[in-house]
N, CA, C and O atoms as a MOPAC input file, in Angstrom:
PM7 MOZYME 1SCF
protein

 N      0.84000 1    -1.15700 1     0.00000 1
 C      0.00000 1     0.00000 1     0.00000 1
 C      0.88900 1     1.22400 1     0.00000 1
 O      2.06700 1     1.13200 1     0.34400 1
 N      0.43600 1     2.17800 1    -0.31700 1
 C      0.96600 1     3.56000 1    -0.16100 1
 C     -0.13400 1     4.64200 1    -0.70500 1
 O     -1.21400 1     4.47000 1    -1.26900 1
 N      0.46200 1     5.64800 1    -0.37200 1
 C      0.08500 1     7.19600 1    -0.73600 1
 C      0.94100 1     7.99400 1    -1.24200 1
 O      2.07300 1     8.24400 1    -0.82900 1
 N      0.30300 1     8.47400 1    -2.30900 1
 C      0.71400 1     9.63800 1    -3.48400 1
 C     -0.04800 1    11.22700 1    -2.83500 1
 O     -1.19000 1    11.49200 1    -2.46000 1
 N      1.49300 1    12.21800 1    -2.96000 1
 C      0.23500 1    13.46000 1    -3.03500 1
 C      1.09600 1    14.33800 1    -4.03900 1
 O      1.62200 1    13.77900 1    -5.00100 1
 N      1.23300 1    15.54800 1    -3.85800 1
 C      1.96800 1    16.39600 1    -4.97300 1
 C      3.04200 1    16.31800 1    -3.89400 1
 O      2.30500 1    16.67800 1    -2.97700 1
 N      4.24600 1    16.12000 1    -3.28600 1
 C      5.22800 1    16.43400 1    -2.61500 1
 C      5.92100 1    14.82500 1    -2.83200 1
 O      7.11500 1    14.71500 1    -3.11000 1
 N      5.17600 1    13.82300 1    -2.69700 1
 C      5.91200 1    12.36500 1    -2.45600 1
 C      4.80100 1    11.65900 1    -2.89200 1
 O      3.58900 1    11.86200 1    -2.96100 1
 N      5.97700 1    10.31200 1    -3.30700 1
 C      5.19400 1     8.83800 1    -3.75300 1
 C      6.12100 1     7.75500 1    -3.44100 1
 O      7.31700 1     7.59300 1    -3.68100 1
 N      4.67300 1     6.61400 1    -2.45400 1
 C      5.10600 1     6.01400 1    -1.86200 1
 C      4.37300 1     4.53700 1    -2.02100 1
 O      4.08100 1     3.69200 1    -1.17400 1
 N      4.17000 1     4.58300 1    -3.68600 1
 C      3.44700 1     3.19400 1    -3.76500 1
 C      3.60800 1     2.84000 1    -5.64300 1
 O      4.45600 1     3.25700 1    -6.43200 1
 N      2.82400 1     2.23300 1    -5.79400 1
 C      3.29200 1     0.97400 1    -7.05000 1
 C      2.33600 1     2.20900 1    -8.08600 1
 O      1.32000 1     2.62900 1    -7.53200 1
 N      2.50600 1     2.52700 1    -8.89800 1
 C      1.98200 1     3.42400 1   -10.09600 1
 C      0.70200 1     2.79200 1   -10.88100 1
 O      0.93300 1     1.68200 1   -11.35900 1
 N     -0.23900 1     3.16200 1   -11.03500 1
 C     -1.48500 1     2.46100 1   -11.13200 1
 C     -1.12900 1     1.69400 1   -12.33800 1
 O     -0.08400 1     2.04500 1   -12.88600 1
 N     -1.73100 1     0.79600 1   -12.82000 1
 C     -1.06000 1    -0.09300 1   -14.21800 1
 C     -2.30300 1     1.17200 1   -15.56100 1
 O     -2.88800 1     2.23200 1   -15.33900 1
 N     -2.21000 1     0.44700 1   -16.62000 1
 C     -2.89400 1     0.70000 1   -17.49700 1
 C     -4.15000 1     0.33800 1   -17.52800 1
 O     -5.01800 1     1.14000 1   -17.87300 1
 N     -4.35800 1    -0.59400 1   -17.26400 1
 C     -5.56600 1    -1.53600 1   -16.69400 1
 C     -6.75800 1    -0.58300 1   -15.81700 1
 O     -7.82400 1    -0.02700 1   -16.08000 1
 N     -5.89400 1    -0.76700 1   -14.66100 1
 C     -6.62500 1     0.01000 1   -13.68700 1
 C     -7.40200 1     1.56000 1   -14.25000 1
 O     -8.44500 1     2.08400 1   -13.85900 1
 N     -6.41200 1     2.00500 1   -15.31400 1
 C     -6.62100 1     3.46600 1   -15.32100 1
 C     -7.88400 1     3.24800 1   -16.36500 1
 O     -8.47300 1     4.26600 1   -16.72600 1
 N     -8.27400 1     2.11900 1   -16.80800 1
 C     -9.08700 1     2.58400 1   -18.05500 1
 C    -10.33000 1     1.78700 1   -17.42400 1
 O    -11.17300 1     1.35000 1   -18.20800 1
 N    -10.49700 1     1.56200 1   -15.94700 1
 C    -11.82300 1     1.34700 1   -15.62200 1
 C    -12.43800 1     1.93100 1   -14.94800 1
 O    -11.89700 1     2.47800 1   -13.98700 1
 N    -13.70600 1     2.04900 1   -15.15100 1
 C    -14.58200 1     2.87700 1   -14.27000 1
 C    -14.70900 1     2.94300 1   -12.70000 1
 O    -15.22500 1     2.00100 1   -12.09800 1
 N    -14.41100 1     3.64500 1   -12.28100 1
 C    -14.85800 1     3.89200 1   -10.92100 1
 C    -15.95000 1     4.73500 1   -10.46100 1
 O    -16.59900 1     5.55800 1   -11.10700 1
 N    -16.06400 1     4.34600 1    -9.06300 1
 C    -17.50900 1     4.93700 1    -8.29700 1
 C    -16.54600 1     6.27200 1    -7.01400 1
 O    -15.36100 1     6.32300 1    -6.68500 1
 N    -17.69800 1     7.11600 1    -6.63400 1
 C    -17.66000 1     7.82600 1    -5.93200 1
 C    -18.07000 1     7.80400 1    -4.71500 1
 O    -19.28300 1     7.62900 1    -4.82700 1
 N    -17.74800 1     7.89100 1    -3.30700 1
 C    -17.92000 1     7.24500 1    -1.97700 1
 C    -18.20100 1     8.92300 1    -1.34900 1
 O    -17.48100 1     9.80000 1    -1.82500 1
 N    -19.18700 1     9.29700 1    -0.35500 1
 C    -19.13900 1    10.18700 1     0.30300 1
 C    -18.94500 1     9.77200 1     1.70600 1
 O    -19.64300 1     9.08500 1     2.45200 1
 N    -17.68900 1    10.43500 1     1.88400 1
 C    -17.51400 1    10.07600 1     3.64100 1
 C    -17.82700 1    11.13900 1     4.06000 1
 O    -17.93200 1    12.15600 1     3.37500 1
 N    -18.12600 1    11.00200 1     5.90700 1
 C    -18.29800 1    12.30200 1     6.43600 1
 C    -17.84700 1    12.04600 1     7.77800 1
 O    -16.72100 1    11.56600 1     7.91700 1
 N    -18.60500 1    12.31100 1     8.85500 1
 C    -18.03300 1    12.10000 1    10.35700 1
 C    -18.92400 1    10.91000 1    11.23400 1
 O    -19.52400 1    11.00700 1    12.30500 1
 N    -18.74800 1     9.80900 1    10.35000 1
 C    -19.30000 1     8.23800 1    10.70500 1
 C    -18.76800 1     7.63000 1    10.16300 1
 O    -18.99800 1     7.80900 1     8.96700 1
 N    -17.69300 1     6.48500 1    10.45100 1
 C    -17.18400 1     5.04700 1     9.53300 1
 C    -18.31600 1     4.83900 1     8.95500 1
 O    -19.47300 1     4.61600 1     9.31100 1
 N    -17.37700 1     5.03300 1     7.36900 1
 C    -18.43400 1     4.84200 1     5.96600 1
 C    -17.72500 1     3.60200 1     5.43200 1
 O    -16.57800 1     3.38300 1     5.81900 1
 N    -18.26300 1     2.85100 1     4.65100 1
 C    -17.55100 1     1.49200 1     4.15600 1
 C    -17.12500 1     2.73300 1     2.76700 1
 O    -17.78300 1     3.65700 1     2.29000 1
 N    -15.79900 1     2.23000 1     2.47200 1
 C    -15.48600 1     2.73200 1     1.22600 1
 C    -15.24300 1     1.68700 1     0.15300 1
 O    -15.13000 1     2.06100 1    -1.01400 1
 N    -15.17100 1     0.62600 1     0.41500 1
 C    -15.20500 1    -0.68200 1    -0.09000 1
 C    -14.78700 1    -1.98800 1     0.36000 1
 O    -13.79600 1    -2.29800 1     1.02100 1
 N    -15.62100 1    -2.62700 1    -0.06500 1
 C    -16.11800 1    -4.23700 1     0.77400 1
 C    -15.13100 1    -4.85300 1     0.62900 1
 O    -14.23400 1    -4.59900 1    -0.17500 1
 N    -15.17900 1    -5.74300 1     1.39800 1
 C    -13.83500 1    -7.04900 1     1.14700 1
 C    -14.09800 1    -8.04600 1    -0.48600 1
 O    -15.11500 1    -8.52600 1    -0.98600 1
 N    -13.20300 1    -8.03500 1    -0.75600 1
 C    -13.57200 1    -9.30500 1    -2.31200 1
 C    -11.89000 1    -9.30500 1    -2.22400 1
 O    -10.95400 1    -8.50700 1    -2.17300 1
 N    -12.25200 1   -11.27300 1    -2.24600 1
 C    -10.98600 1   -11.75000 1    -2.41900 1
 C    -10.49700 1   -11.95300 1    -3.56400 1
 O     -9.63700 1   -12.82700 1    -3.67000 1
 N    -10.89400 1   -11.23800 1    -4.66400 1
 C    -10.87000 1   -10.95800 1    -6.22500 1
 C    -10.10600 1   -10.20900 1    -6.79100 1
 O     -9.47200 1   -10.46700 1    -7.81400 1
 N    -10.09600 1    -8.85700 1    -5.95500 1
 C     -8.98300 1    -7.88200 1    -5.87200 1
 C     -7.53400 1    -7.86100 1    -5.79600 1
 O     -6.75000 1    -8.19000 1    -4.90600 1
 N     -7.33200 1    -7.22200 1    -7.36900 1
 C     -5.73700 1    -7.29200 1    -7.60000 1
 C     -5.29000 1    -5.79600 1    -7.28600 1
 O     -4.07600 1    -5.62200 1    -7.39900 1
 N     -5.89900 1    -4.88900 1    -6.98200 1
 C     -5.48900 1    -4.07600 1    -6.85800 1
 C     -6.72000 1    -2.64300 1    -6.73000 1
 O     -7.77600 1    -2.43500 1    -7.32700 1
 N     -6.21400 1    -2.10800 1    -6.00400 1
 C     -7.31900 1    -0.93300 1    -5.34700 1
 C     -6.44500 1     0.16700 1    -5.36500 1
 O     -5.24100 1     0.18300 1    -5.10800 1
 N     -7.60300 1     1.59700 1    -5.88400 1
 C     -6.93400 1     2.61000 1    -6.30600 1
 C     -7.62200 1     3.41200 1    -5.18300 1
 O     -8.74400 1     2.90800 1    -5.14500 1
 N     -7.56500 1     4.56700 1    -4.06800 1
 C     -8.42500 1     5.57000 1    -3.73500 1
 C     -7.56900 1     6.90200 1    -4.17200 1
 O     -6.36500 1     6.96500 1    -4.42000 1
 N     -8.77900 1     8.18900 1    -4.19700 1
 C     -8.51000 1     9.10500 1    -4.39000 1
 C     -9.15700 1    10.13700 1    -3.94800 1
 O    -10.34200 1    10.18500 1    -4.27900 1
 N     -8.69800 1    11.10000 1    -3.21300 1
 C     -9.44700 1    12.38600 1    -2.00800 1
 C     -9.61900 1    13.27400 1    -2.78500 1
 O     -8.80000 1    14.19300 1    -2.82500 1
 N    -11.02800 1    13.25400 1    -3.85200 1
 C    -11.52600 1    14.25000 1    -4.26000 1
 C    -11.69000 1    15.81800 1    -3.62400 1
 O    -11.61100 1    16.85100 1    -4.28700 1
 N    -11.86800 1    15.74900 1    -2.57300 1
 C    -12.84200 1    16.44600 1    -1.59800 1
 C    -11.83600 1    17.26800 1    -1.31500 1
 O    -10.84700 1    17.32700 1    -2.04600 1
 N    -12.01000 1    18.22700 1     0.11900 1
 C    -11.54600 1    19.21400 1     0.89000 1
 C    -10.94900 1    18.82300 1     2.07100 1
 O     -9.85000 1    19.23000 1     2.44500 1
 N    -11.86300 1    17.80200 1     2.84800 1
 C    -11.34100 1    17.32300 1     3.83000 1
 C    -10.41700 1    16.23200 1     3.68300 1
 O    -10.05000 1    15.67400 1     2.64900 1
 N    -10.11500 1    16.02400 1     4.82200 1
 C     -8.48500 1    14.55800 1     5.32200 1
 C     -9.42500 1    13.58600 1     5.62800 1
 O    -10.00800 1    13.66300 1     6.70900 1
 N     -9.62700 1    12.84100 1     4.99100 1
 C    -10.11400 1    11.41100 1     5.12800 1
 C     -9.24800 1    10.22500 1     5.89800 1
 O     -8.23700 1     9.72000 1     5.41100 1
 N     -9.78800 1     9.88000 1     7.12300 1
 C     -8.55800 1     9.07100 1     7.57400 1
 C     -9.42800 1     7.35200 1     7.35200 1
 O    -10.60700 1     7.03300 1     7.50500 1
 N     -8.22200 1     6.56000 1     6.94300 1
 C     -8.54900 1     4.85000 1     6.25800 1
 C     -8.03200 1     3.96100 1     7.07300 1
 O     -6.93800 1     3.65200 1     7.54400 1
 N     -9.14300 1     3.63600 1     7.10400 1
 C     -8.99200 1     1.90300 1     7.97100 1
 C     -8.83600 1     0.78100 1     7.66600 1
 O     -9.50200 1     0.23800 1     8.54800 1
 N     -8.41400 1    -0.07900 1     7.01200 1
 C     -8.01700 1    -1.53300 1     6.56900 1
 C     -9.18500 1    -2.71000 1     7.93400 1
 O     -8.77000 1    -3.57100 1     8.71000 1
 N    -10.33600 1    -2.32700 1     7.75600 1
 C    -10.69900 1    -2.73000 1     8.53400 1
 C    -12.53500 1    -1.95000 1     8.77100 1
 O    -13.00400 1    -1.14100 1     7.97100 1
 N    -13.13300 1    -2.35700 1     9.78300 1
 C    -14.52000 1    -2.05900 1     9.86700 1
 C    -14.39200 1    -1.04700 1    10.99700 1
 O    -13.92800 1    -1.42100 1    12.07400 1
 N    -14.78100 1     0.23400 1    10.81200 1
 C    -14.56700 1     1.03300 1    12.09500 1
 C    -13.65500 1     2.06400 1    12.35700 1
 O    -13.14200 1     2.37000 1    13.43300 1
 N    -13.49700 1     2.62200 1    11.11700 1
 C    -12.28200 1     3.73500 1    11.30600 1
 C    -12.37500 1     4.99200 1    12.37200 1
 O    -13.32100 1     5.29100 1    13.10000 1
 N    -11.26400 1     5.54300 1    12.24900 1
 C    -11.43900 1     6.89600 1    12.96400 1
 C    -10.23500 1     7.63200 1    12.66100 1
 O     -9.34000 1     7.34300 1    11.86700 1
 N    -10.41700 1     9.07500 1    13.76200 1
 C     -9.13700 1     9.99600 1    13.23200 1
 C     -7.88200 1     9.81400 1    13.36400 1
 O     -6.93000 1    10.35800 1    12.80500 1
 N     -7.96200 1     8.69900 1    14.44200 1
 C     -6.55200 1     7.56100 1    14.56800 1
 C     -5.57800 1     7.00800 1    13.41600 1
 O     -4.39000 1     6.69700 1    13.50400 1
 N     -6.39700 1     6.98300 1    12.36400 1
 C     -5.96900 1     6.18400 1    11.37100 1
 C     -5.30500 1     6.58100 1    10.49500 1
 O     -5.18500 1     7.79800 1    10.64300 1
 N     -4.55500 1     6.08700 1     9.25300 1
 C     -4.40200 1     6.92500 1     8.31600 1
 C     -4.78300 1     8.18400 1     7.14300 1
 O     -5.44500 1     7.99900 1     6.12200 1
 N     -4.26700 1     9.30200 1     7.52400 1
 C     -4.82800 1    10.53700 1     7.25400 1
 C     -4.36800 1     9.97600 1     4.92400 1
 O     -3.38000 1     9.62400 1     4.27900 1
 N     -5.60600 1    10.21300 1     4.69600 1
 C     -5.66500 1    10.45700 1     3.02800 1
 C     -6.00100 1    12.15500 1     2.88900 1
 O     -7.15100 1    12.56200 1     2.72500 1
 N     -4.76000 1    13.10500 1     2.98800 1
 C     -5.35900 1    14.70300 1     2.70100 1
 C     -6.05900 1    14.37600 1     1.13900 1
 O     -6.14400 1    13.42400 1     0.36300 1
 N     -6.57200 1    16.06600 1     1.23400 1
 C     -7.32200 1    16.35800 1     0.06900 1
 C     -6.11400 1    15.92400 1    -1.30700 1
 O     -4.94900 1    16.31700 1    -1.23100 1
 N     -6.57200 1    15.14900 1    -2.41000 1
 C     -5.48600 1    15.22200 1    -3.13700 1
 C     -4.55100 1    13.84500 1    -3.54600 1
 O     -3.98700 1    13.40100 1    -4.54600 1
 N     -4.75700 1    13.46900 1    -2.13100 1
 C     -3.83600 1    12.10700 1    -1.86600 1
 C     -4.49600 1    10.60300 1    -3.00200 1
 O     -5.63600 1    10.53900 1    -3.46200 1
 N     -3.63500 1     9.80100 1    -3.15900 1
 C     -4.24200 1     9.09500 1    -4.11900 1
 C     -3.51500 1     7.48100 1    -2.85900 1
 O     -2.45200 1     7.57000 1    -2.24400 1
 N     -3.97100 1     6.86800 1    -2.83500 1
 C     -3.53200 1     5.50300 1    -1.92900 1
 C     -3.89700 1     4.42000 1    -2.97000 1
 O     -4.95700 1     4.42300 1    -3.59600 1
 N     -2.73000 1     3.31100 1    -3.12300 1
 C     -2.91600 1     2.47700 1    -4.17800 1
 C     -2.42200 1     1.35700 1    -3.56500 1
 O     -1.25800 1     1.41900 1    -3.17000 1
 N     -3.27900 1    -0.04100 1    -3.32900 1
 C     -2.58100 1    -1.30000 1    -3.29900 1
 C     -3.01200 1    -2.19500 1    -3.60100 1
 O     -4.15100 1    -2.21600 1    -4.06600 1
 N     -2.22400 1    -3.36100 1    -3.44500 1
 C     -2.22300 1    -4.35200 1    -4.20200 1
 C     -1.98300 1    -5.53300 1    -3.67600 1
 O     -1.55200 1    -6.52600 1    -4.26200 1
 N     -2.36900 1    -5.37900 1    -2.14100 1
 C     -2.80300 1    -6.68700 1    -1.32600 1
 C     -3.28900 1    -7.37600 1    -0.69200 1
 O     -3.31900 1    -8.57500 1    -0.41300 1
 N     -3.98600 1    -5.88000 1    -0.29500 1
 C     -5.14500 1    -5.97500 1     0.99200 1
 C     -6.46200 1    -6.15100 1     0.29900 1
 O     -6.95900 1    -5.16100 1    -0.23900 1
 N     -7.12300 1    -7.38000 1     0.25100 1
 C     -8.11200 1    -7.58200 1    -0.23300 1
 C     -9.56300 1    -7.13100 1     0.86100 1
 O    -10.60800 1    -7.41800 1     0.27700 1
 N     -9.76700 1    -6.61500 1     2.02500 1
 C    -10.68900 1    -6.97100 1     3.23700 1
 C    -11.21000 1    -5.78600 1     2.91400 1
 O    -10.99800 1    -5.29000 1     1.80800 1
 N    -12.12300 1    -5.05600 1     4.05200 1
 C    -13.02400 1    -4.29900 1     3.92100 1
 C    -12.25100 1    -3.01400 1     4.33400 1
 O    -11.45300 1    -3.14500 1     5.26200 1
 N    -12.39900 1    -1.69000 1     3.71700 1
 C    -11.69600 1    -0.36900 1     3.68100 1
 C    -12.78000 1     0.39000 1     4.46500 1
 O    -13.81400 1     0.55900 1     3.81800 1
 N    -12.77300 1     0.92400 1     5.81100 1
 C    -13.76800 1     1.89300 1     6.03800 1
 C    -12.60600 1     3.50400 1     6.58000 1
 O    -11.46300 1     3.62100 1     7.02300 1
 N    -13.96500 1     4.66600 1     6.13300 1
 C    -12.73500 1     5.99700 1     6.35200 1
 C    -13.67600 1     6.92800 1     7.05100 1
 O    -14.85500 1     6.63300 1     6.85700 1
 N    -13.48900 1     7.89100 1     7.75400 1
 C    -13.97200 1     8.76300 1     8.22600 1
 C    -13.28900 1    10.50700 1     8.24400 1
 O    -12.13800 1    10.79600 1     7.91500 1
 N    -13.91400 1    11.08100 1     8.52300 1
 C    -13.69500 1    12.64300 1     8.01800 1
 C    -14.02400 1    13.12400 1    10.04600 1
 O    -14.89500 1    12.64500 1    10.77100 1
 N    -12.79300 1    14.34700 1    10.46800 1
 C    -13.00900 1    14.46700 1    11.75000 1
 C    -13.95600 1    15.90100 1    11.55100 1
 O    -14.49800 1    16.25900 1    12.59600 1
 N    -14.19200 1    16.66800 1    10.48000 1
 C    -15.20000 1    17.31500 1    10.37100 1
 C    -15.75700 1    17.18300 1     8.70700 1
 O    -15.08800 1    16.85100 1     7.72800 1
 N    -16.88200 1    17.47900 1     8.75500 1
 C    -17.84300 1    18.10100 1     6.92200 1
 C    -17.30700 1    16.44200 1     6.56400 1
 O    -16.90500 1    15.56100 1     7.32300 1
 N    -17.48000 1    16.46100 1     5.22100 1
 C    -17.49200 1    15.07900 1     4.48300 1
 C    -15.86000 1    15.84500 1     3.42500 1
 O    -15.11400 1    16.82200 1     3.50300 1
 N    -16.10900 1    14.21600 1     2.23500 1
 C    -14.93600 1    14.49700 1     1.28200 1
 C    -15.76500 1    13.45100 1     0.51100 1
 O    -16.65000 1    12.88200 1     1.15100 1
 N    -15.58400 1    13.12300 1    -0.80400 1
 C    -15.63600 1    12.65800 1    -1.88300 1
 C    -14.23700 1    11.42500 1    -2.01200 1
 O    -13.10500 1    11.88000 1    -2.17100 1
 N    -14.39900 1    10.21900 1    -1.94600 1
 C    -12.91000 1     9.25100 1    -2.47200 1
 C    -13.46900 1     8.63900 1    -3.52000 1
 O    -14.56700 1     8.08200 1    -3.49200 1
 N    -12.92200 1     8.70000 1    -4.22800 1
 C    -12.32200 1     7.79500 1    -6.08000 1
 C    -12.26300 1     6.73200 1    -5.68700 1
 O    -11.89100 1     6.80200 1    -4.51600 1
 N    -12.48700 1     5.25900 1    -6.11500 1
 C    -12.69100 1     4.40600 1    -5.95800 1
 C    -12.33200 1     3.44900 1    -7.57000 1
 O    -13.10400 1     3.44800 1    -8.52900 1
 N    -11.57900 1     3.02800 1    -7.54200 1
 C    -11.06100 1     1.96600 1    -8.72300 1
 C    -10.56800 1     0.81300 1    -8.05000 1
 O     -9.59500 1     0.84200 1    -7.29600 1
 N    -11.45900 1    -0.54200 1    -8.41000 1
 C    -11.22200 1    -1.79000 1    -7.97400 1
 C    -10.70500 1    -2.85600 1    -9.32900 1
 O    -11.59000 1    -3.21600 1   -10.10600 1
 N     -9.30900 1    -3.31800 1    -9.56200 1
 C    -10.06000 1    -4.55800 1   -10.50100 1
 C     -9.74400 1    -5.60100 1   -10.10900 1
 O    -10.17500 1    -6.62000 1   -10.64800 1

């Protein structure tokens, strides 16, 4: 796993693949939101912090501000963790990008 923002990159570069499929749009706000389900199908997961706010990600059911901060901008890409992703916002909501294949 890692995170991309405009200053540093710290993960595997999305393939070609990935880039030419459709993704969905997730609104988080200030409640663990599922941002996507577990599927043991998954070769690789793209997110991306549309929004304003710092979205923090959980590898897991139940996030909080504990967790890993995704700022506005940030793009998080991996390619192993197949389980359930939940994220939360410590104020207002944000918008995450969502590419699974």
């Amino acid at each position: 796993m890692g995170v991309y923002n405009q200053v540093r990159w710290f993960a595997i570069k999305p393939s070609v693949k990935t880039a030419q499929c459709g993704g969905k749009k997730v609104t988080v706000g200030t409640t663990s939101t599922e941002i996507v389900a577990a599927n043991d199908k998954r070769t690789c997961l793209y997110l991306e912090n549309l929004g304003s706010e710092t979205c923090y990600i959980y590898l897991g059911d139940g996030a909080t501000t504990d967790h890993l901060p995704l700022l506005p901008g940030d793009i998080l890409v991996d390619d192993t963790y197949a389980g359930k992703i939940t994220g939360i916002c410590a104020s207002g909501s944000t918008t995450i990008y969502v590419i699974e294949e």
